[in-house]
C-alpha positions in Angstrom: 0.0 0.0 0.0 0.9 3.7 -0.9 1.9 5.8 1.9 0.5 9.0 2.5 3.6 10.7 1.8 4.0 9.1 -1.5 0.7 10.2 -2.4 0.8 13.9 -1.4 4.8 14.0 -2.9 3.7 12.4 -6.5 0.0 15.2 -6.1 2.6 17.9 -5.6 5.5 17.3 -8.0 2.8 15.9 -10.9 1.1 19.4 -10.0 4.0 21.8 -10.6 4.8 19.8 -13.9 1.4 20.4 -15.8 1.4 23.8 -13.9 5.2 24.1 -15.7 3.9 22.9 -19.0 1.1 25.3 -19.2 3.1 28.7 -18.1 5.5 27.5 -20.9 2.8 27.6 -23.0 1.4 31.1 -22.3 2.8 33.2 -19.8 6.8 32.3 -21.1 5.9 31.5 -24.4 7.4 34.7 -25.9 10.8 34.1 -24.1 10.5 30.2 -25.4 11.1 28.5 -22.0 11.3 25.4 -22.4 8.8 23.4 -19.8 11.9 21.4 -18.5 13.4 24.9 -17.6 10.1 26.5 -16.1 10.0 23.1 -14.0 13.3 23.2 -12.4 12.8 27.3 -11.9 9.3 25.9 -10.3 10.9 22.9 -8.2 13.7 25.5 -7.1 11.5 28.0 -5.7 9.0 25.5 -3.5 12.1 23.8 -2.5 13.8 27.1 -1.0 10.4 28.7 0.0 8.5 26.0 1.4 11.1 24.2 3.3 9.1 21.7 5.4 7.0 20.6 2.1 10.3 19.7 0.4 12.0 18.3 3.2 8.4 15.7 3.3 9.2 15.7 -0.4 12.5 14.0 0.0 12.2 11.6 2.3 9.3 10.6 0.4 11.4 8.6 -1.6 10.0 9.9 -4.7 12.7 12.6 -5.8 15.1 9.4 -6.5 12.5 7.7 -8.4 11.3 10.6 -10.5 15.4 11.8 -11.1 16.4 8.1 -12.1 13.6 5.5 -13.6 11.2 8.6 -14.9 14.3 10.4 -16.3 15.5 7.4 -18.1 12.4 6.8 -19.6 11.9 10.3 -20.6 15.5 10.1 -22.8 14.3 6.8 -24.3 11.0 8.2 -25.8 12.8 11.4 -26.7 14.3 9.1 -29.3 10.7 9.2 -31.3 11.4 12.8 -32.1 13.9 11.7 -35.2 13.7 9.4 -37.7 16.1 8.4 -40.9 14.6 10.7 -43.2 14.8 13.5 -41.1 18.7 12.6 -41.1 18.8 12.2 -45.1 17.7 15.9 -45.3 21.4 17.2 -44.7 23.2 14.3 -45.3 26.7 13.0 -44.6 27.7 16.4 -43.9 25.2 17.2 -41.7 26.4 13.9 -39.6 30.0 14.4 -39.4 28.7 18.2 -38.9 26.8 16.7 -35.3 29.4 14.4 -34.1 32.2 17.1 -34.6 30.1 19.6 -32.4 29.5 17.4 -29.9 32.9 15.5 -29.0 35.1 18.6 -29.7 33.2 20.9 -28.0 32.6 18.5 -24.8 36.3 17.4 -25.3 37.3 21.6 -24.9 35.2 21.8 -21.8 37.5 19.0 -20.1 40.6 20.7 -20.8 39.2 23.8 -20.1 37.6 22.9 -17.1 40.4 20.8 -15.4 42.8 24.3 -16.3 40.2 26.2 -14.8 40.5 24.1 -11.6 36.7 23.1 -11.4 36.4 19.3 -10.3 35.7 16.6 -12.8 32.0 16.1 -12.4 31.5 19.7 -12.6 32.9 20.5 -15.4 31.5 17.3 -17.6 28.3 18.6 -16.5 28.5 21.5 -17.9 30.5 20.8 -21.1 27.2 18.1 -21.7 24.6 20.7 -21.5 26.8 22.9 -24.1 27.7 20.2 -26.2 24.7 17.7 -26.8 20.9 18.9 -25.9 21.2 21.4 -22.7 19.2 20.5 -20.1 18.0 16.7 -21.4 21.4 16.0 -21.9 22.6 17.7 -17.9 20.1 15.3 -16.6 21.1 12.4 -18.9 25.1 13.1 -18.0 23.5 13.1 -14.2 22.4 9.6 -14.4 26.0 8.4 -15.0 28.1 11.1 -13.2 25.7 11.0 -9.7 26.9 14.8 -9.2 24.5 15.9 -7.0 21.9 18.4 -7.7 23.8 21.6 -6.7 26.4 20.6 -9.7 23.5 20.0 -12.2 21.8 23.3 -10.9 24.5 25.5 -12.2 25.1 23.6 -15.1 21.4 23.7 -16.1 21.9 27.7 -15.1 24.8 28.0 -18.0 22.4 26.3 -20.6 19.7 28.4 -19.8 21.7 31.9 -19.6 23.9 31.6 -22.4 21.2 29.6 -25.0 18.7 32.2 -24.2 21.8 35.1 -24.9 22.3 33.0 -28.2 18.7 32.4 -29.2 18.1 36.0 -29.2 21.0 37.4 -30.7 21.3 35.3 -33.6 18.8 36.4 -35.9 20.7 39.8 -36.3 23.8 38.9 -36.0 23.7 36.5 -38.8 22.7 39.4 -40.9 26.8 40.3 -40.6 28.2 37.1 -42.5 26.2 36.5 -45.9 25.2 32.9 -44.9 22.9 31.2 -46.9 19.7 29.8 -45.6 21.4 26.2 -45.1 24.2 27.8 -43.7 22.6 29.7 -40.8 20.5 26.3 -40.0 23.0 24.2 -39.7 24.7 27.1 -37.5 21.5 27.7 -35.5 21.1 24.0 -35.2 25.0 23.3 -34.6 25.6 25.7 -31.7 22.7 26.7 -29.5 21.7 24.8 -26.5 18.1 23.6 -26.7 16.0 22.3 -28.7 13.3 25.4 -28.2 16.3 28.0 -28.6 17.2 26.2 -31.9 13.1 26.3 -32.9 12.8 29.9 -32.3 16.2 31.2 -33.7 15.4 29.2 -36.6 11.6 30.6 -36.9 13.0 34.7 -36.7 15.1 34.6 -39.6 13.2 31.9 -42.1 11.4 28.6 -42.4 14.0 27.2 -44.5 16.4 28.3 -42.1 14.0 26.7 -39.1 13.6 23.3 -40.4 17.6 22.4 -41.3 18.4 24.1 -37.8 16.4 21.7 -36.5 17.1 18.9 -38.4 21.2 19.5 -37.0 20.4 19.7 -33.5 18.3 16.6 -33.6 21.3 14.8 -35.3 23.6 16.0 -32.1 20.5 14.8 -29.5 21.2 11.1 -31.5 25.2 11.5 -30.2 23.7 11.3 -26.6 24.1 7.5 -27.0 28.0 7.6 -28.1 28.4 10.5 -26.1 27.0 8.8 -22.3 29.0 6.0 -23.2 32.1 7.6 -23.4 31.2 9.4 -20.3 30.6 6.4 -18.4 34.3 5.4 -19.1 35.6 8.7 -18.1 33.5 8.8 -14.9 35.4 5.1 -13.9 38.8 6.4 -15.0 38.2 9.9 -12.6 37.0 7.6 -9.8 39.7 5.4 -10.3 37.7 2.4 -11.0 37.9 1.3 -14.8 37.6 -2.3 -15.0 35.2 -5.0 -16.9 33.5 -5.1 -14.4 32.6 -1.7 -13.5 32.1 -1.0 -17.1 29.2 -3.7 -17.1 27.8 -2.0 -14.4 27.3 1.3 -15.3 27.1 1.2 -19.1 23.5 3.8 -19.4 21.8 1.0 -21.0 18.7 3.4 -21.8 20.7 5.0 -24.5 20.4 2.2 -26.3 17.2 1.6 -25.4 17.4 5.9 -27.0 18.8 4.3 -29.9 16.2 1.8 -30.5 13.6 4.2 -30.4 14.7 6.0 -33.2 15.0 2.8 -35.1 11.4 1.9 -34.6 9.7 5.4 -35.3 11.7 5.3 -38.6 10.0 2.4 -39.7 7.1 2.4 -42.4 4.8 0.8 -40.4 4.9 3.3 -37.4 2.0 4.8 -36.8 2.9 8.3 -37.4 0.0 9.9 -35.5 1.0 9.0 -32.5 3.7 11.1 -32.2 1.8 13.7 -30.7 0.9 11.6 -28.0 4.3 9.9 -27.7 5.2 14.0 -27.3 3.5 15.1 -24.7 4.0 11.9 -22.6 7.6 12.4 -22.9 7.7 16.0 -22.1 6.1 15.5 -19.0 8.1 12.6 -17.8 10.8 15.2 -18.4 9.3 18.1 -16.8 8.5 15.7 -13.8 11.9 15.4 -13.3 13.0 18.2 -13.9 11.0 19.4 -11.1 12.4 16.6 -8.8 15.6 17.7 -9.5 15.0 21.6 -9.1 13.7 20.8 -5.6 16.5 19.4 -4.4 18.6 22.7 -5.4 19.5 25.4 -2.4 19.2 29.1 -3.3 23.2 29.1 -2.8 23.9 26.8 -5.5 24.4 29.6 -8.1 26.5 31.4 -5.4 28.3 28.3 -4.6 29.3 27.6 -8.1 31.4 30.5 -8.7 33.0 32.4 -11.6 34.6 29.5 -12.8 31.8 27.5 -13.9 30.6 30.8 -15.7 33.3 31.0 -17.6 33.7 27.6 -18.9 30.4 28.2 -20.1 31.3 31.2 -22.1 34.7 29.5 -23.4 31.9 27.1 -24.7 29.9 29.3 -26.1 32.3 31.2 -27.8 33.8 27.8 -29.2 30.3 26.8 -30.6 29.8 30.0 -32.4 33.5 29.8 -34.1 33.4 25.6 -35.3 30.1 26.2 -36.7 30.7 29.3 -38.7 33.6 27.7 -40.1 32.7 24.6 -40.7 29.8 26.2 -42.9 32.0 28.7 -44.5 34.3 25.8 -45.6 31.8 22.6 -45.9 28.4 24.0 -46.6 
């Protein structure tokens, strides 16, 4: 039998996560919040301001479940969102384009990040949110990293900051470089953060412009299954622990499970009307956890994480801007 707890801790968390979808919808809808970034804003805020509520939250047992087997799931049916054709729209180029941004940026942030002095888990956060699908990606890297929520709260805060700063800027200052409409998307698409920065970037400048941007940043959300699997070897070799064994052990067998998914909605006979669904179900396992997570995060966190951590972020940022805009110059 269900606890009273358990019951009162999934009413609240499920509450703030439709209550986070729908304020992404209307009141934030301009700014293009995505409802994974309202939620954790949402979790924060009852976490800090209603202390004894989140201290029942957490020893509810239901923050672990909703930041580990919900979150997992939520990455697996993310996988529906792209499909083989979508991929044959830019091609090889397009591919190589992906798995270039994402190792080489996420490869800088480790060097960078260890210079810097920021410990391993920290900066791996952070460089996964830049590098692969912001947020999704923080809390997919969290699943294999266990950082803790104040790490993933200021690595979340660098994918929000700086892919809003991007998301916004872009549509002018593309105007400065006589890109073509390909050329901006797979920019757009190649360097922002999230998948709703990428969307509305995309939408101010053209639909042409939209639809390749998005095709790009869908590709790198496919390296999440290379890319956690590399991670998971790294996380050994910093903990000092890379054997057979251990690899067995913590290989993120949802990405393949990520992998799969994408295999199946490619297929003719999947029924492309359930998408929608598939969608929103996914979103809100997302958002759910999401909201978990952001309740778990102390109004220091941002404090706590210091300059550092900013400026990894912008060292990322800048890098983004730079590899796409030459690799379009020179490739596209």
């Amino acid at each position: 039998m269900i606890s009273p707890d358990k019951i009162w801790a999934w009413v609240v968390l499920i509450g703030l996560s439709l209550l986070s979808i729908v304020l992404s919808q209307t009141v934030f809808k301009n700014f293009q919040l995505s409802p994974l970034i309202v939620a954790i804003l949402l979790g924060a805020f009852f976490g800090n301001v209603f202390a004894s509520g989140a201290k029942r939250l957490k020893h509810s047992g239901v923050l672990g479940v909703c930041t580990k087997q919900i979150l997992r799931l939520g990455i697996v049916l993310f996988g529906f969102r792209l499909t083989f054709a979508d991929i044959s729209v830019v091609g090889v180029s397009g591919i190589l384009f992906a798995f270039l941004i994402v190792f080489s940026t996420f490869g800088l942030g480790c060097l960078a990040g260890r210079a810097l002095g920021l410990d391993a888990k920290s900066f791996m956060l952070i460089s996964s949110g830049s590098c692969v699908c912001g947020a999704a990606a923080v809390m997919a890297s969290e699943s294999v990293l266990k950082g803790g929520s104040a790490r993933v709260g200021v690595a979340i805060c660098t994918v929000v900051v700086f892919g809003t700063i991007g998301m916004l800027a872009y549509p002018f200052l593309l105007k400065f470089f006589s890109l073509t409409p390909i050329q901006e998307g797979f920019l757009i698409g190649g360097s922002l953060h999230e998948v709703a920065h990428v969307v509305a970037a995309g939408a101010a400048i053209d639909e042409r412009t939209q639809s390749i941007a998005v095709v790009i940043k869908m590709l790198r959300v496919t390296m999440l299954v290379p890319f956690l699997l590399l991670l998971c070897m790294l996380n050994l070799k910093f903990s000092g622990n890379l054997n057979a064994a251990s690899i067995r052990a913590n290989i993120p067998y949802f990405a393949i499970w990520f992998l799969v998914a994408i295999c199946v909605g490619s297929m003719p006979f999947f029924p492309r009307g359930a998408l929608d669904g598939i969608n929103f179900i996914d979103t809100f396992l997302l958002t759910l956890a999401m909201c978990a997570l952001g309740v778990g995060i102390d109004k220091n966190v941002f404090k706590n994480g210091g300059k550092k951590s900013f400026l990894l972020a912008i060292i990322m940022f800048i890098w983004l801007f730079g590899l796409s805009l030459a690799f379009v110059k020179i490739f596209i």
